[in-house]
N, C-alpha and C positions, 0 to 999 in steps of 0.2 A: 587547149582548155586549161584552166588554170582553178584554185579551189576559189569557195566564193570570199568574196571579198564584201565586208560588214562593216556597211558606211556609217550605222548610226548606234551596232552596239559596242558597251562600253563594259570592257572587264579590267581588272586590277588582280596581284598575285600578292597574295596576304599571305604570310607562313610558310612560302614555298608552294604554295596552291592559287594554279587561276582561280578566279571566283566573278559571276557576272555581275555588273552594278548594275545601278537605276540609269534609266535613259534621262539623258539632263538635256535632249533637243526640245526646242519648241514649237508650238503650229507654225508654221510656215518656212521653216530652218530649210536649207537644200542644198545640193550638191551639184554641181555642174562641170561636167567632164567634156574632151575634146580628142573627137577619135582620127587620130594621123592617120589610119587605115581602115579598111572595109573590116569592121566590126561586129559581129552577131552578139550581141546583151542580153541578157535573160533576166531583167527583174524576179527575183523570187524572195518573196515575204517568208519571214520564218515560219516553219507550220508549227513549232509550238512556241506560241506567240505571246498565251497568257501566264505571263511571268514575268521578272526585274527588267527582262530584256524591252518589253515595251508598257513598263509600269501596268501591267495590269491590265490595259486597255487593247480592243481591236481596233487599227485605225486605216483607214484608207490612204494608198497612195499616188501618187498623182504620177507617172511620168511622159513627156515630154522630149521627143525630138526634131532638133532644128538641125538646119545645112549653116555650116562654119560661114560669116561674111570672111571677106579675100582680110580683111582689117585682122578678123581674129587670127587667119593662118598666118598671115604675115609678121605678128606680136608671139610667134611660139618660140622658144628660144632653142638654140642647135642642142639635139640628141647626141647626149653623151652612149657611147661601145663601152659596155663593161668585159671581163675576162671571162666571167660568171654568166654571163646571156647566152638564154639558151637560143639555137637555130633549126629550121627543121629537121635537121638530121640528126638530131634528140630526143623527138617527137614520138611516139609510139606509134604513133601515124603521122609518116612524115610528107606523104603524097600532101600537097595542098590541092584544094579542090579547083579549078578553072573555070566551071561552070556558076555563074553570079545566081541566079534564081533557086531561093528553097523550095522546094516541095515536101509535102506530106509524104510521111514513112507508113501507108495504109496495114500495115501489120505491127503500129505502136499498141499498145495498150498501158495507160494510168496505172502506175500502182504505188501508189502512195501509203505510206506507213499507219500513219493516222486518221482518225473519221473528220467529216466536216465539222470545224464546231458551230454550232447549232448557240444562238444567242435566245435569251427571252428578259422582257423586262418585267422589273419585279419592284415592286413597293416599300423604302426601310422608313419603319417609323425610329428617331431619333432623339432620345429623353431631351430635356430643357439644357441638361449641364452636357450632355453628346454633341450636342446641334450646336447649342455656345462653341464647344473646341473646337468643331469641324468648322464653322465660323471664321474665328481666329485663322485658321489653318487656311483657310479659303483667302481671306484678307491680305495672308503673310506672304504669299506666292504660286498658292495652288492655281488657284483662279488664270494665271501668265499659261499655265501648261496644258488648261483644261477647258474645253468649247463649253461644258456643263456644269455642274454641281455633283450629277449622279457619275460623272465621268471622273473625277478626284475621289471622291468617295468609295468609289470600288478599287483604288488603287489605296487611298489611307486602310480599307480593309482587309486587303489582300496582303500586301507590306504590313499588317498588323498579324495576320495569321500565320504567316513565313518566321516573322520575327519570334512568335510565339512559341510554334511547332520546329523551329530548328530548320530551318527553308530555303 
């Protein structure tokens, strides 16, 4: 097991300090990987999600698995041996398991840091010269990143409240 691996957030180190940026993917942006060996993946969505890391928004994710055509294994290029790779005898558990079927571990229990977050939709009314900029804003490229209106809108406000309160 390895740590996870964060396909679509985007940090930068400003002053000697990481710091998360704004996600700059777009609806339909994706990732496609090819596993040389029997692989166990664990999609896990970040759990605190409403932040820079996904502009503000919750969004659903799609994943998708297919069996490699013989075309795509045969297009892989030869596996480089580094000095630095590690082998099971590195492993803190280095037994590999033999047996191919998961089962349930009937004595797991969840225990997850944080509560579910809980969504509700809510009404902004937006002055004549508010609505004008959020407009503009919408025109200039929000619109590319955003299924809605109210979907950019709560990230222009949320990236306005951050920016404000030091965030």
């Amino acid at each position: 097991m390895h740590d996870s691996f964060n396909l679509f957030m985007s940090t930068e180190v400003v002053d000697g300090m990481p710091r998360i940026r704004r996600q700059d993917t777009a609806p339909g942006d994706h990732v496609e990987l090819l596993a040389l060996m029997d692989v166990l993946a664990v999609p896990n969505i970040c759990g605190s999600d409403v932040q820079p890391t996904s502009n503000y928004s919750l969004k659903p994710v799609l994943v998708q698995r297919f069996r490699a055509s013989e075309a795509d294994l045969a297009a892989v290029p030869e596996l480089w041996e580094y000095d630095s790779q590690r082998t099971p005898a590195d492993f803190a558990q280095p037994r590999i398991r033999s047996e191919r079927a998961l089962t349930r571990d009937p004595s797991y229990v969840p225990a997850f840091l944080t509560d579910a977050v809980v969504t509700t939709v809510e009404d902004v009314e937006l002055d004549a010269d508010t609505r004008s900029l959020f407009e503009r804003m919408w025109d200039d490229g929000l619109s590319a990143r955003y299924a809605t209106r109210g979907a950019g809108l709560r990230d222009v406000l949320f990236s306005w409240w951050a920016a404000t309160h030091g965030h």
